[in-house]
N, C-alpha and C positions, 0 to 999 in steps of 0.2 A: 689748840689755840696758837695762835701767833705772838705772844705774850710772858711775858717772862713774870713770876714773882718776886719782890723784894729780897727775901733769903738768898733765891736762886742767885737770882742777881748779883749779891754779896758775895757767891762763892766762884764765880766765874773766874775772876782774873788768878786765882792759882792753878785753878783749872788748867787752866789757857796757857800758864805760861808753861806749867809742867808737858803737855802737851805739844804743843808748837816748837818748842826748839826742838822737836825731832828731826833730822834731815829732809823728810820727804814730805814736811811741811813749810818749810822755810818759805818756798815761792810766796804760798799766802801770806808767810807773815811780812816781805818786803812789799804786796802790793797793797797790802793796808792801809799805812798810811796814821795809822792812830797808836796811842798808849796801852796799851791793854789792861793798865793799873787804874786808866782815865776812862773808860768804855762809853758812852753818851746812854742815857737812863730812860730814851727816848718809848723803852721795850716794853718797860715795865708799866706794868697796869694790873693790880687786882682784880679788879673790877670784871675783867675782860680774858681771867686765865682759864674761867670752867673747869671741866673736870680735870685737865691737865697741860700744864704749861708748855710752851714749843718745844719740839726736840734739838736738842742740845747735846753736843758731848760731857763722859766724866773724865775723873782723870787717871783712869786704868787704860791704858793704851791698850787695843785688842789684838791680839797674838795668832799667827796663823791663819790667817783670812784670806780666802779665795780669790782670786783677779776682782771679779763680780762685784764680795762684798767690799774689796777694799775702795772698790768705786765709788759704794753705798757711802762709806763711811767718809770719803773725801768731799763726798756731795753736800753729806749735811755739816762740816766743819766748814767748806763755803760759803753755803748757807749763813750758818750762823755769823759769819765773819761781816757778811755781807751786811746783814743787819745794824751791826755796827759802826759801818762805813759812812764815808759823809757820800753826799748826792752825788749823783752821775747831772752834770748839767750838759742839755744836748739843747742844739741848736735847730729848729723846725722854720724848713722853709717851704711855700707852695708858691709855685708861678703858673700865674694865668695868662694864655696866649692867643692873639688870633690869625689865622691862615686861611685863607679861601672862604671866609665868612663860615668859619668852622672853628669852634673851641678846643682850646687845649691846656691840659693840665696835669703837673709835673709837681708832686711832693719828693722833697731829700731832704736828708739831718746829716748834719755834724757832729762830733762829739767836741765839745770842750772843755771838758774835768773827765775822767773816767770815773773817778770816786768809784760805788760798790760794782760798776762794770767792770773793773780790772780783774775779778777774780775768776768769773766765767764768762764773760764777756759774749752776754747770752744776747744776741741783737733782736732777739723777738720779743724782749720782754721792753726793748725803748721803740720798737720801729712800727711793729703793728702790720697789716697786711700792704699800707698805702705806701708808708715812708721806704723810702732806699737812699744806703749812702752811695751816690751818683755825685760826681762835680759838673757844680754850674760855673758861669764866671761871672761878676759881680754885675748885676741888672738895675735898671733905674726903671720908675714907676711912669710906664706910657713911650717907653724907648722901643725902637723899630729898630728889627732886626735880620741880618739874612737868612734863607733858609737852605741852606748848603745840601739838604736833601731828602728824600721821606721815603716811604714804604705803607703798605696796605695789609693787614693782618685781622683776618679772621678766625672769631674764637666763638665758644661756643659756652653757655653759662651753664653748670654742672650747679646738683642741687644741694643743700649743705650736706655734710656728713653728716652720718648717723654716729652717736657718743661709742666709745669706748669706755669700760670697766673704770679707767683713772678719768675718763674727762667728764664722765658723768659723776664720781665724786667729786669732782674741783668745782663744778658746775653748783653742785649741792652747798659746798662749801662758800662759795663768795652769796649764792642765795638766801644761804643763813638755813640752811635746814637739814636736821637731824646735829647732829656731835662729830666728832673725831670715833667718836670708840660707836656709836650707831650708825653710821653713813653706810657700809657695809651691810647690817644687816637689812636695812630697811630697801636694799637693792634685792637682797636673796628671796626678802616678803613676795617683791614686786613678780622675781620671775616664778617663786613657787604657786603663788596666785594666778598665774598665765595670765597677764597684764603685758610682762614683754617677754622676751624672748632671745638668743644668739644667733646672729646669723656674722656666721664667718666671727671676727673681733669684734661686732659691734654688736649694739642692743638697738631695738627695732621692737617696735609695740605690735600688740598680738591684735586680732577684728575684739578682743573682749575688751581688751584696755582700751581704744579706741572708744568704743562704745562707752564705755563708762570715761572718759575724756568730754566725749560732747554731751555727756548728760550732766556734769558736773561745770562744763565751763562757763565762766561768769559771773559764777558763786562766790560767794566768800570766802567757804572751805576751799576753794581751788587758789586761794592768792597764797602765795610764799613766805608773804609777810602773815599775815595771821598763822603759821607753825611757827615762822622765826621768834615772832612775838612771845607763843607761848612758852615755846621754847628758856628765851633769856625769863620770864618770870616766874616760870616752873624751878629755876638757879636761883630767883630769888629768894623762892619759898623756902627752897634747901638750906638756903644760908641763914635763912631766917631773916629776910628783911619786906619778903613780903606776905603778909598771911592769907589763908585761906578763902577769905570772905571778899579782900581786896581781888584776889584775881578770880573769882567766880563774878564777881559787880561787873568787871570788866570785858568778862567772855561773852 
């Protein structure tokens, strides 16, 4: 989950503060920007912690850790920090232009707050494949301009990747199907079934999973949304707020 619980919640800022004034996390804590006694409660949601709430640090500092895991463990103290943060406000610009009775179009962003981009200041997660930070100079709507000079470049469109191990969990993950602690196995299902397969890092469907793709596709069972679905009421049932008869009416 992405989610913090009320308790958890409540025990964060000792956590944090025991934690953080170590030396070799100060950076983070000057690019923060917030209280850590005031945290924003923005995280928290019962509702939405399932079987287990985001990972988060405790407050036993880990002792001895290898270059590797200490990355690990600075990654998700970013992380969490991050969460906490106020907004990155970024500024999106596109211009549309014309030459030779030939169109042209130019996306860039600016940053204007860094807010939680100060901490890894990950630019693919505000820029996306389109945007680049490029400077323009300030444009007016229908202004002609000169064209100081151009170039001709051919490219050639390459087909999307095939997933890898992690991006086919993240893929699972914002699709809403399987759990955090299932998403793994329901991957080992798929290749011990020979449905797909490794080739080199990536997973790549077998002629069997194919086949049973287009004999499925269309279906209901093939929409994402009907596992996510059952999914969240299968938690209901656990928690006891939905019973049996209500989610068989519904199936």
């Amino acid at each position: 989950s992405r989610f913090l619980s009320r308790d958890v919640y409540d025990r964060l800022p000792s956590t944090m503060e025991k934690i953080l004034n170590r030396k070799e996390f100060r950076p983070y804590v000057r690019t923060m920007g917030i209280n850590i006694f005031d945290l924003p409660d923005r995280v928290v949601d019962e509702e939405r912690v399932a079987e287990h709430h985001a990972i988060i640090i405790t407050n036993m500092y880990p002792e001895a850790l290898e270059r590797e895991e200490m990355q690990l463990y600075l990654m998700i103290i970013g992380r969490m920090l991050e969460a906490f943060m106020p907004a990155c406000k970024v500024e999106y610009t596109t211009v549309d232009a014309i030459c030779a009775a030939r169109n042209f179009r130019c996306h860039t962003y600016r940053i204007i707050e860094k807010g939680w981009f100060g901490i890894f200041e990950r630019e693919d997660e505000i820029a996306g494949q389109q945007y680049h930070p490029i400077s323009i100079p300030e444009l007016k709507n229908g202004e002609t301009v000169t064209v100081t000079g151009c170039n001709l470049i051919h490219k050639k469109d390459l087909p999307v990747s095939a997933y890898t191990d992690a991006g086919l969990i993240e893929y699972m993950d914002t699709a809403g199907l399987g759990t955090v602690a299932t998403r793994t196995g329901i991957l080992q299902t798929l290749i011990d079934r020979k449905y797909v397969r490794y080739s080199g890092g990536y997973i790549i469907p077998t002629r069997k999973g194919l086949y049973i793709y287009e004999t499925v596709r269309g279906m209901k069972i093939a929409d994402p949304a009907l596992t996510s679905g059952w999914e969240t009421q299968l938690a209901g049932m656990e928690q006891g707020k939905l019973t049996q008869e209500e989610f068989l009416e519904g199936a």
